[in-house]
C-alpha positions as semicolon CSV with decimal commas, in nm:
position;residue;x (nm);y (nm);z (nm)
1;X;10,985;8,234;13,868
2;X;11,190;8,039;14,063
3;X;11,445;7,739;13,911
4;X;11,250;7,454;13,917
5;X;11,492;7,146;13,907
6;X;11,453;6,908;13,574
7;X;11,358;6,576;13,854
8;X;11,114;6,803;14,057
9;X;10,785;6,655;14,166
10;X;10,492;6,874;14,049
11;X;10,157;6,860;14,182
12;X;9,854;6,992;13,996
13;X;9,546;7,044;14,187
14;X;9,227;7,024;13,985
15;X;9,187;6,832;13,675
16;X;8,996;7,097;13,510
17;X;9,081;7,274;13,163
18;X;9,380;7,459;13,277
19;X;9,520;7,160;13,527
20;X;9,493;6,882;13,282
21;X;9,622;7,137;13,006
22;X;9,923;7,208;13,228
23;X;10,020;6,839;13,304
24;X;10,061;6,747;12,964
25;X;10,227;7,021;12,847
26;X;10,463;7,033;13,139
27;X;10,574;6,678;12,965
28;X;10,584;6,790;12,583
29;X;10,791;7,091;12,683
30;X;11,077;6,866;12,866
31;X;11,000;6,822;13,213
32;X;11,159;6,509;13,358
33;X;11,062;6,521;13,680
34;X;10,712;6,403;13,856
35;X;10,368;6,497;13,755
36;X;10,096;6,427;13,974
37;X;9,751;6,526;13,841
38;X;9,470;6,514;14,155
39;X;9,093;6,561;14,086
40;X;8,828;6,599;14,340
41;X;8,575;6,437;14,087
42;X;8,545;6,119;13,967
43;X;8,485;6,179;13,561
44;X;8,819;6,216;13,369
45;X;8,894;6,553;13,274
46;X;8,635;6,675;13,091
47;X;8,490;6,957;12,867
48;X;8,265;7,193;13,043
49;X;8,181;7,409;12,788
50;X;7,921;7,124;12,641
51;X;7,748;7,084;12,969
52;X;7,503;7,404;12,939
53;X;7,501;7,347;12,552
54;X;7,507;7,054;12,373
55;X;7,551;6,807;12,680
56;X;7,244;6,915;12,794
57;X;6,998;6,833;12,573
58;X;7,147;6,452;12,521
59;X;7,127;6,143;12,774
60;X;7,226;6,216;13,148
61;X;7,412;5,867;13,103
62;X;7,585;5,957;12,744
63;X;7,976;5,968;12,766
64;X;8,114;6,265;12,939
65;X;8,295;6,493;12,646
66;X;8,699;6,407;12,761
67;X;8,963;6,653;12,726
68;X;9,183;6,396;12,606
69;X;9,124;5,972;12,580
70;X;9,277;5,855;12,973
71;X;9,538;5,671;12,760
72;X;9,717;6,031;12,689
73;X;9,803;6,037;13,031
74;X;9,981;5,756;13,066
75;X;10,175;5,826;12,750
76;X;10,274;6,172;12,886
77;X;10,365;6,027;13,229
78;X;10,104;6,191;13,400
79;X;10,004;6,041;13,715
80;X;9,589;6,115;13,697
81;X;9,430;6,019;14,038
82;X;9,049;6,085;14,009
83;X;8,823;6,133;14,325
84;X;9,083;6,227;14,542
85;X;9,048;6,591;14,775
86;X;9,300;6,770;14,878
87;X;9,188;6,926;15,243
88;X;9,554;7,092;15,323
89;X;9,873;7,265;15,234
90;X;10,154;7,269;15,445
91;X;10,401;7,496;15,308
92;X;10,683;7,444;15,501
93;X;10,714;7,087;15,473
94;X;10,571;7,112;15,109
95;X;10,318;6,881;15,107
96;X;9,949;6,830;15,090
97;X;9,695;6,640;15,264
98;X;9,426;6,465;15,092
99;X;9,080;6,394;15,284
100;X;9,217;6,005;15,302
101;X;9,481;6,135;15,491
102;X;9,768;6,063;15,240
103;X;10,071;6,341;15,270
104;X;10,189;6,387;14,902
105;X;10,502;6,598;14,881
106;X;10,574;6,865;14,638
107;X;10,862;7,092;14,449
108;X;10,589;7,291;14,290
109;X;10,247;7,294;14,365
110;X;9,966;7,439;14,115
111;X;9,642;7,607;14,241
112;X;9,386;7,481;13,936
113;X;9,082;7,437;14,179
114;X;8,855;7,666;13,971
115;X;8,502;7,739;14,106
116;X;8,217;7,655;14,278
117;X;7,870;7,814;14,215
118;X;7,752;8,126;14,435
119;X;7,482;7,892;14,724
120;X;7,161;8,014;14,678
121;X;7,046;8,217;15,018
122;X;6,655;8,216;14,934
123;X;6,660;7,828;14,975
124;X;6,635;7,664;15,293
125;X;6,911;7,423;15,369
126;X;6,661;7,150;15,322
127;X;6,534;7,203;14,999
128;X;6,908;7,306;14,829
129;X;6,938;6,980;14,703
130;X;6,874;6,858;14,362
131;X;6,609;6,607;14,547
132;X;6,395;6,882;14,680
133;X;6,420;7,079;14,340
134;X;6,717;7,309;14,353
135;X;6,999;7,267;13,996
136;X;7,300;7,421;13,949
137;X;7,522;7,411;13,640
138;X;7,931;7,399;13,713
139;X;8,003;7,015;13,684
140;X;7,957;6,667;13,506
141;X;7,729;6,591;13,791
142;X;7,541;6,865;13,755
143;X;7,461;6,825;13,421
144;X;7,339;6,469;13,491
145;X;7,120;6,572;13,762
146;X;6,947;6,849;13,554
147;X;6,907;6,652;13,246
148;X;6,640;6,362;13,355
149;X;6,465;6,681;13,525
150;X;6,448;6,923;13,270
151;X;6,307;6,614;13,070
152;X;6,037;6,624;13,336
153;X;5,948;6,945;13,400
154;X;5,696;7,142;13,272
155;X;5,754;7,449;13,463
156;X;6,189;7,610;13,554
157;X;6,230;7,872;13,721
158;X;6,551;8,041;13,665
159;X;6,835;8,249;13,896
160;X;7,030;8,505;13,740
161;X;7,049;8,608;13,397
162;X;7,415;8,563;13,321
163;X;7,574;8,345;13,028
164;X;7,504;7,994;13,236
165;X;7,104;8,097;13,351
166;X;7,056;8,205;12,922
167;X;7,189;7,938;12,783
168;X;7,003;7,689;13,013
169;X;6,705;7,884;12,962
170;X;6,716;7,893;12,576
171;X;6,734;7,506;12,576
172;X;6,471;7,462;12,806
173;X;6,251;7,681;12,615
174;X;6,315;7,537;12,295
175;X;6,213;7,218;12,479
176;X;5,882;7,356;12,551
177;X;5,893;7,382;12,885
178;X;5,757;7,711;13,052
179;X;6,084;7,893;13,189
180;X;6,075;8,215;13,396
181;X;6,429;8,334;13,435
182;X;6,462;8,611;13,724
183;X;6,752;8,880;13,729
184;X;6,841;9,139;13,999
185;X;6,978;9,372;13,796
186;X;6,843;9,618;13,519
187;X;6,987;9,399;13,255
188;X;7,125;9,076;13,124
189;X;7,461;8,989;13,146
190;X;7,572;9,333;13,298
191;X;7,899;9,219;13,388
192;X;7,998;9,063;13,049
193;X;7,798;9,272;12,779
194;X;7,779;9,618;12,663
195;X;7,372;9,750;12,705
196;X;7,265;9,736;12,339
197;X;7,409;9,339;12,372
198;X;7,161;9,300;12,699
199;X;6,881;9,481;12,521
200;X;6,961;9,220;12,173
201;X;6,923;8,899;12,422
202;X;6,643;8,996;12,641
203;X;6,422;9,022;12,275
204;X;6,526;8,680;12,140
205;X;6,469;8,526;12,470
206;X;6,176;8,675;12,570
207;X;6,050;8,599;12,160
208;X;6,167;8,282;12,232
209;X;5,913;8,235;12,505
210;X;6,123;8,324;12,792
211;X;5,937;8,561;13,073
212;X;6,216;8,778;13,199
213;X;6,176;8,922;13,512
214;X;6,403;9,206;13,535
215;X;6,500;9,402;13,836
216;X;6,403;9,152;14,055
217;X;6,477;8,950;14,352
218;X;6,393;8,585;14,453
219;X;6,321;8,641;14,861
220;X;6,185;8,318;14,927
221;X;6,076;7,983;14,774
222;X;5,768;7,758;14,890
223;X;5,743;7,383;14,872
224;X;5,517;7,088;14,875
225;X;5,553;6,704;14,944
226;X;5,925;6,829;15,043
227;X;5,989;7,003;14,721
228;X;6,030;7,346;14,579
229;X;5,702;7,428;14,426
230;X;5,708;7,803;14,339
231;X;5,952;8,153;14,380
232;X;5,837;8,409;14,572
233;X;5,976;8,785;14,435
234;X;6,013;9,066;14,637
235;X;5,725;9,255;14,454
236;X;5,538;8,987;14,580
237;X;5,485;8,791;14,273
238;X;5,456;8,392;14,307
239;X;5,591;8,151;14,046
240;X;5,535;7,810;14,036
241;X;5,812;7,582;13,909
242;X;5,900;7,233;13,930
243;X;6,216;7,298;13,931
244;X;6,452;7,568;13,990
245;X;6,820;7,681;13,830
246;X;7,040;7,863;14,083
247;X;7,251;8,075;13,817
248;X;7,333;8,364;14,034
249;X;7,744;8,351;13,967
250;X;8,038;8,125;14,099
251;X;8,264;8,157;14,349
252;X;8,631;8,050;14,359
253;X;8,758;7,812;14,543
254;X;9,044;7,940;14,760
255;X;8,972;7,762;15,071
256;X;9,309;7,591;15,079
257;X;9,525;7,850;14,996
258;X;9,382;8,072;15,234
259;X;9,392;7,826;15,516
260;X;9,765;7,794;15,403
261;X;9,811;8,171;15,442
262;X;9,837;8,265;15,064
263;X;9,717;8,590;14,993
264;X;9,391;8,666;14,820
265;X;9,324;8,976;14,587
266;X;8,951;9,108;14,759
267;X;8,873;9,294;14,492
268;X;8,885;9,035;14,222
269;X;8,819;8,709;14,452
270;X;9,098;8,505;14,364
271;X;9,430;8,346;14,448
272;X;9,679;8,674;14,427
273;X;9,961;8,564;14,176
274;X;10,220;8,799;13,977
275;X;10,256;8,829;13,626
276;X;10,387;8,479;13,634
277;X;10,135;8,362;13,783
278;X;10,346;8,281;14,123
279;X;10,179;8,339;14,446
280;X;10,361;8,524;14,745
281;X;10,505;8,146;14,809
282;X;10,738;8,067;14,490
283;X;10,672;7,757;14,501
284;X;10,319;7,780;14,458
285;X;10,151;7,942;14,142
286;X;9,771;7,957;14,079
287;X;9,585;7,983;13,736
288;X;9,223;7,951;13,598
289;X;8,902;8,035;13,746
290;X;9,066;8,059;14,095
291;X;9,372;8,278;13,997
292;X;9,353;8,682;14,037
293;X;9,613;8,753;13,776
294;X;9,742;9,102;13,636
295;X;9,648;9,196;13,306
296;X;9,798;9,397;13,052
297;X;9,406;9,393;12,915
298;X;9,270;9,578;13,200
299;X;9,260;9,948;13,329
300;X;9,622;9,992;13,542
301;X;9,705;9,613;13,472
302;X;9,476;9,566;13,769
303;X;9,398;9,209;13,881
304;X;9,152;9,032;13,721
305;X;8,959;8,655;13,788
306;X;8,822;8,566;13,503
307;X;8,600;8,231;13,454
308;X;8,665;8,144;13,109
309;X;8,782;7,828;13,002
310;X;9,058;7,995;12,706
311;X;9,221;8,201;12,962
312;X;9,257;7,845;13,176
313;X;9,418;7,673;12,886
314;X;9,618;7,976;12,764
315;X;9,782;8,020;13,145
316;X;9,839;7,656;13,163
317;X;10,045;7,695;12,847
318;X;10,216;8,008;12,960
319;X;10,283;7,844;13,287
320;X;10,451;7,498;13,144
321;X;10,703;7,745;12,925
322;X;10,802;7,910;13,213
323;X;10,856;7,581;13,462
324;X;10,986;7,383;13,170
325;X;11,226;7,634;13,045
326;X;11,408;7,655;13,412
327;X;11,375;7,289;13,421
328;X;11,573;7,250;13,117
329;X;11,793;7,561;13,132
330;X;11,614;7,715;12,835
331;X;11,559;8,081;12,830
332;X;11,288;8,140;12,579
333;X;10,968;8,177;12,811
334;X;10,732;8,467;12,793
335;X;10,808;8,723;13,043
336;X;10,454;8,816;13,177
337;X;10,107;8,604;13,130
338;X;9,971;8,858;12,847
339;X;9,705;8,623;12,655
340;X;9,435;8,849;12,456
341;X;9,113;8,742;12,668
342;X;8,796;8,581;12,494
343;X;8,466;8,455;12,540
344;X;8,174;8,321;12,368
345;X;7,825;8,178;12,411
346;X;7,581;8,017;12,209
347;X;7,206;8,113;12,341
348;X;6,933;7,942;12,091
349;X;7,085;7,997;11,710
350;X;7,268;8,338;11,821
351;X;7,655;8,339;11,867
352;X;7,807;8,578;12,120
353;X;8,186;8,640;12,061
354;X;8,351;8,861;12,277
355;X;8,721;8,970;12,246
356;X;8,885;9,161;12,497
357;X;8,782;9,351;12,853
358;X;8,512;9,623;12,847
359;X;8,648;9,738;13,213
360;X;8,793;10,056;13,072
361;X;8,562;10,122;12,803
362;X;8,382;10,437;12,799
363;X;8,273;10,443;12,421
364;X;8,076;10,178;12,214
365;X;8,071;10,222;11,873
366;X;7,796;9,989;11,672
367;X;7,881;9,792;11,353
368;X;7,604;9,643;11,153
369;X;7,214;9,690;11,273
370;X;7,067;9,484;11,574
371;X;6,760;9,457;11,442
372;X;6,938;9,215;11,119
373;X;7,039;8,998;11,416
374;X;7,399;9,009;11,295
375;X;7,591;9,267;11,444
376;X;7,918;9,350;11,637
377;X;7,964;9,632;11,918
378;X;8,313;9,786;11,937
379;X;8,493;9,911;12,299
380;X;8,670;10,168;12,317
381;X;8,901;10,293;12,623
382;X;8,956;10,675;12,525
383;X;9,081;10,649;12,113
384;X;9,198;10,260;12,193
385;X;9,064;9,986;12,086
386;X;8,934;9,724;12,400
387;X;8,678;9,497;12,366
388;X;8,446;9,350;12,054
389;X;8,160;9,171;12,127
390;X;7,984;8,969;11,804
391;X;7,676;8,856;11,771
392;X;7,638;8,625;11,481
393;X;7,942;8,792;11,294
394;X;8,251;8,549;11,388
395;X;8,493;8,716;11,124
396;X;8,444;9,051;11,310
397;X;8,525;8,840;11,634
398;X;8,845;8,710;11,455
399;X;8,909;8,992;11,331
400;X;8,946;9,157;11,670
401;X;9,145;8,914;11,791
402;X;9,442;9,019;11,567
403;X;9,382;9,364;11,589
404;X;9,346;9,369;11,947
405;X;9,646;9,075;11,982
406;X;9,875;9,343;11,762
407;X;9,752;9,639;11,944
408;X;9,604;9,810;11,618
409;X;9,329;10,135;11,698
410;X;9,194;10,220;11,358
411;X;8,952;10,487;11,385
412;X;8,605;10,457;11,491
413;X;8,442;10,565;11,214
414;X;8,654;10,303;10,964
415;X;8,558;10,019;11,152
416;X;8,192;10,111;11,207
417;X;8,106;10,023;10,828
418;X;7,985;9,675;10,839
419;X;8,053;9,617;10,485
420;X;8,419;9,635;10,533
421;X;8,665;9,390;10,697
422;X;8,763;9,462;11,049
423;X;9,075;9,257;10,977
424;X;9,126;9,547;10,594
């Protein structure tokens, strides 16, 4: 990591977790210099987490939940400008352009754009608005769309059956409304959850009242009066919804880095940065849900992107040491970005924790019985230790957290006994 000068202008792109995170610690840690917070939306920095959970199920017109009251950015020194779009970086004059055409120069620049969701390529351009019928679920004004329309629906049809698409659909079922939530793959959450953790979901939301369509494709959607009116499946199979959830994943939003020639990891989809989270340009970094970092928690340290708002926070705060410490001469940053990843989602009353990756896993080991509805799954990578994912058991998840955090593999067969602590 470069030295970053104690007066040097930094500019934060994306008021998100990890960007509004990262502006006020930059301050608390001893930065002198500039700090100029830009976000495309309008809303103060927010919490997302809320939107697909609690959020949803209030007023479309009830207070945003704020990261912090605006005041906090004043008293930091943070310069928050809301609504404002950055559309390029030039890197050799250091600078970006905003769609207003303002040039706003930089020392540093930080990538915290996050991402947008996947577009939906069943849906006609004409009907992929939430006026014709088509939701998705990544913003404050998403949520405020979807609310006044899940209030009058009586029939959702739902895309893709990870985290997002179950936790809307668990709310909208508990609402009463008839939800049919459609998933390409053989099972839920396949890129987040172990099988037996698919199989425990796709029971409680199907007893919920969910139908599940499984291994199965929306190919087309038909309309009336201008709206979406029902999902046609590839088997043929017609579903009639009033409205329909495009759930189907996100993408990150790299546009401007890659227009500015920064590289991007393909595998992983992001922003490439090091283990400092620096891009190839030093005086660019990236972090969050646009940031392809390399982690100490994955198979090789490969690059990972991962779309979780702790690992935006934790990077933020891993990425003000760093700056701050050459801003003030200190030398007691971390060396590499190493934060123990975690997750969670709340689906109906059931709690999924998960600690760790399962990338490398080749072993689950089960702790407690499914059918009690409290039980925790344990990864292994060889005789290591990887991942835990809880379901309704959030010692074991904290519990795994330390052990995985000090790098502890206790046998299998001591931790499979669900009467005994993970953390004894």
């Amino acid at each position: 990591m470069s030295t970053l000068p104690s007066d040097a202008r930094v500019v934060i792109l994306g008021a998100g977790h990890g960007g509004a995170q990262l502006a006020v610690d930059l301050r608390a840690k001893g930065h002198a210099g500039e700090i100029l917070l830009l976000s495309a939306e309008d809303a103060p920095p927010y919490q997302r987490p809320p939107l697909s959970k609690a959020y949803l199920s209030g007023a479309a017109d009830a207070p945003p939940p704020l990261l912090r009251a605006l005041p906090a950015y004043e008293k930091a020194g943070v310069s928050l400008r809301l609504g404002v779009r950055a559309t390029a970086i030039d890197r050799r004059a250091r600078r970006v352009e905003t769609a207003t055409g303002e040039r706003l120069a930089y020392d540093r620049l930080v990538l915290a754009t996050g991402a947008r969701a996947a577009p939906a390529p069943f849906v006609p351009a004409d009907l992929a608005t939430p006026a014709a019928g088509l939701f998705t679920l990544r913003s404050l004004a998403d949520a405020r769309a979807l609310i006044p329309a899940l209030a009058a629906a009586r029939r959702l049809a739902i895309a893709g059956g990870g985290l997002i698409g179950l936790e809307i659909a668990a709310h909208a079922a508990a609402a009463g409304i008839a939800t049919t939530l459609v998933e390409a793959g053989p099972r839920l959450m396949a890129r987040s959850v172990s099988p037996a953790v698919s199989d425990f979901f796709l029971a409680r939301h199907r007893a919920a009242g969910v139908a599940v369509r499984l291994d199965a494709r929306i190919e087309a959607v038909e309309r009336a009066d201008g709206r979406i009116a029902a999902v046609r499946l590839g088997d043929g199979e017609t579903i009639a919804c009033d409205l329909l959830v495009s759930a189907i994943g996100a993408q990150p939003r790299t546009e401007l880095a890659e227009a500015a020639g920064l590289g991007l990891d393909r595998w992983a989809g992001g922003v490439a940065v090091d283990a400092k989270l620096a891009t190839e340009d030093p005086a660019i970094h990236a972090l969050g849900d646009c940031a392809a970092f390399p982690s100490p928690w994955a198979p090789d340290q490969m690059r990972v992107r991962l779309e979780s708002v702790q690992n935006a926070v934790d990077q933020a705060r891993f990425l003000a040491a760093g700056l701050a410490t050459h801003s003030s001469g200190a030398q007691d940053a971390p060396a590499a970005y190493d934060a123990l990843p975690w997750f969670w989602s709340d689906q109906g009353a059931d709690k999924l924790q998960i600690a760790g990756l399962s990338l490398g896993v080749d072993r689950w080991v089960a702790r407690g019985d499914p059918g009690s509805g409290r039980f925790s799954l344990l990864g292994f990578a060889g005789e290591s230790l990887a991942c835990v994912e809880a379901v309704n058991r959030p010692r074991d998840f904290m519990d795994a957290r330390k052990l995985l955090a000090a790098g502890e593999s206790p046998p299998a067969a001591a931790l499979a006994d669900p009467e005994v602590r993970l953390a004894a």
